[in-house]
C-alpha positions as CSV (number, residue, x, y, z in Angstrom):
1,X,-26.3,16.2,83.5
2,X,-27.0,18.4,80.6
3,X,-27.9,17.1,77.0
4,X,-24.6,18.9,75.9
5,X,-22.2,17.0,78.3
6,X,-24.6,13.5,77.7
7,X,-24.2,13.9,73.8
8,X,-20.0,15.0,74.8
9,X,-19.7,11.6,76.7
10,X,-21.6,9.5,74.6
11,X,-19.1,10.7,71.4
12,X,-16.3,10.0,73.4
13,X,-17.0,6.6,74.5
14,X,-18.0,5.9,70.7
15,X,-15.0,7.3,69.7
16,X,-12.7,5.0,72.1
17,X,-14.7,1.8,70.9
18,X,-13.9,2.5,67.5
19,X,-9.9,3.6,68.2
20,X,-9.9,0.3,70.2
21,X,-11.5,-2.4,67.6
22,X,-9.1,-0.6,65.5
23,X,-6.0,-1.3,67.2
24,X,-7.5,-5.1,68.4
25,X,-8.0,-6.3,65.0
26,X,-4.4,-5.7,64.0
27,X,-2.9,-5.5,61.0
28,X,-4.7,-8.7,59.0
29,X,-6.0,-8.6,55.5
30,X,-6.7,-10.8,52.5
31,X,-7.3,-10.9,49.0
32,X,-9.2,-13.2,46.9
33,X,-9.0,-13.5,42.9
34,X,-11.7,-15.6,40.8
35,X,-10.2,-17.9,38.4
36,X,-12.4,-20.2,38.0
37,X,-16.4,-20.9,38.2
38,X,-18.2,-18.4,39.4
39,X,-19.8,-19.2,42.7
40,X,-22.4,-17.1,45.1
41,X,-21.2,-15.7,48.3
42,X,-21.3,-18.4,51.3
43,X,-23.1,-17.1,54.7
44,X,-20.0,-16.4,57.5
45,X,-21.0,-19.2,59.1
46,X,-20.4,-21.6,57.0
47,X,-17.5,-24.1,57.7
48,X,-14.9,-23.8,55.1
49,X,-12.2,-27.1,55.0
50,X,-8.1,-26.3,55.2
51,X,-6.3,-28.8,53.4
52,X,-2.6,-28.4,54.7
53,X,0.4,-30.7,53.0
54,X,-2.4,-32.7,51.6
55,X,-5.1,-32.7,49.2
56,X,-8.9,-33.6,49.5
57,X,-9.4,-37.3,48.0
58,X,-13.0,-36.0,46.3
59,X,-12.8,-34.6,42.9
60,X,-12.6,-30.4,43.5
61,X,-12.8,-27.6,40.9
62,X,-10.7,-24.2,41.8
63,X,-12.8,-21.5,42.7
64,X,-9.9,-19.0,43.0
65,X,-6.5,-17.8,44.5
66,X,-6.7,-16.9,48.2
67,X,-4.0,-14.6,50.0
68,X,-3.6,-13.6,53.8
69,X,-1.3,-11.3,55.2
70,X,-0.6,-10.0,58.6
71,X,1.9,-7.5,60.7
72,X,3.3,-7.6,64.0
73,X,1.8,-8.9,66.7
74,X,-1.3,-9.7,64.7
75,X,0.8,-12.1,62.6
76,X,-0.1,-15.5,63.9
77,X,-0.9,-18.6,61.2
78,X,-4.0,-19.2,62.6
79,X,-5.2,-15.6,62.1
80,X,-4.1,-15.9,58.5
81,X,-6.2,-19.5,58.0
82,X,-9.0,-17.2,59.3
83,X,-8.7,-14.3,56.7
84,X,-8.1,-17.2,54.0
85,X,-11.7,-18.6,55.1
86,X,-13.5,-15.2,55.1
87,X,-11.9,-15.2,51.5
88,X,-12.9,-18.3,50.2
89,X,-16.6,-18.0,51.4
90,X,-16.7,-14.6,49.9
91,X,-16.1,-16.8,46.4
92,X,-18.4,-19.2,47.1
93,X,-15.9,-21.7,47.8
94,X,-15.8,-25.4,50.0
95,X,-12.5,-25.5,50.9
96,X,-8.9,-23.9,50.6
97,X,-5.6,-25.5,49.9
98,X,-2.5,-24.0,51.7
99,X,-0.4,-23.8,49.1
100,X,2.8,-21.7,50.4
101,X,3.5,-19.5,53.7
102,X,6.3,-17.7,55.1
103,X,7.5,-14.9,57.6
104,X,9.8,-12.2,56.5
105,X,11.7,-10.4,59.4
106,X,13.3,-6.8,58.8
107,X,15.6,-5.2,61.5
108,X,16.2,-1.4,60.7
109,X,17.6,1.8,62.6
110,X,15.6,5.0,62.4
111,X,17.7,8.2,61.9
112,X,18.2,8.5,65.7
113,X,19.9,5.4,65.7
114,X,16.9,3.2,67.4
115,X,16.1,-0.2,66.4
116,X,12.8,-1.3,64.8
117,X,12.1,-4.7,64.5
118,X,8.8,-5.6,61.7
119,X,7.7,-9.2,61.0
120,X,5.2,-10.0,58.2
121,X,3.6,-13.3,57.9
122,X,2.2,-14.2,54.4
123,X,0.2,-17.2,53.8
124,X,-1.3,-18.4,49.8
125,X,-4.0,-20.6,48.8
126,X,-6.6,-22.2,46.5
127,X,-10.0,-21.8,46.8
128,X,-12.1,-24.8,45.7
129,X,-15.5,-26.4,45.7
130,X,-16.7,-29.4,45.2
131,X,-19.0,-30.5,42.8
């Protein structure tokens, strides 16, 4: 096989990896805003509490406002508590605090008259540590 066809196939295959953990990871993404102390990053692998309908019985201090969103398929709540994670150890943060999350579901018709169906599922949060 020549360099010229190697280099060809090995672009390709590259190419189809990346189109593919593209089109795995979905729609998902999450924001974080600091409103309170500032706090260094936390490793990925650290364990990160989800307080849901309840709050921790230690004393806490916020860290900062946690948001998840996700489309379609990708749109599942445990995939959002996972984004809220990521976003709480990128503020330095303990724990997070579900504070709201719902779906919103939209039915349209394109111009040819087809339907479309899009689901969004939205989930909120505080970001805390604790002293």
């Amino acid at each position: 096989m020549s360099t010229q066809i190697k280099r060809l196939t090995k672009r390709t295959v590259l190419g189809a990896l990346l189109v593919g953990t593209l089109f795995m990871s979905g729609c998902l993404e999450g924001t974080a805003e600091r409103t309170g102390i500032f706090l260094p990053p936390k490793p990925a692998s650290a364990p990160i509490d989800v307080f849901i309908d309840t709050v921790p019985a230690l004393p806490y201090a916020e860290v900062g406002i946690v948001r998840a969103e996700g489309m379609h398929w990708s749109a599942d709540f445990d995939s959002l508590v996972r984004v809220m994670k990521d976003q709480a150890r990128q503020l330095g943060a303990d724990a997070v605090i579900l504070t709201d999350s719902w779906t919103e579901e939209d039915i349209w018709y394109d111009e040819y008259g087809y339907e479309h169906y899009d689901m969004r599922m939205v989930a909120t949060g505080i970001a805390i540590y604790f002293p």
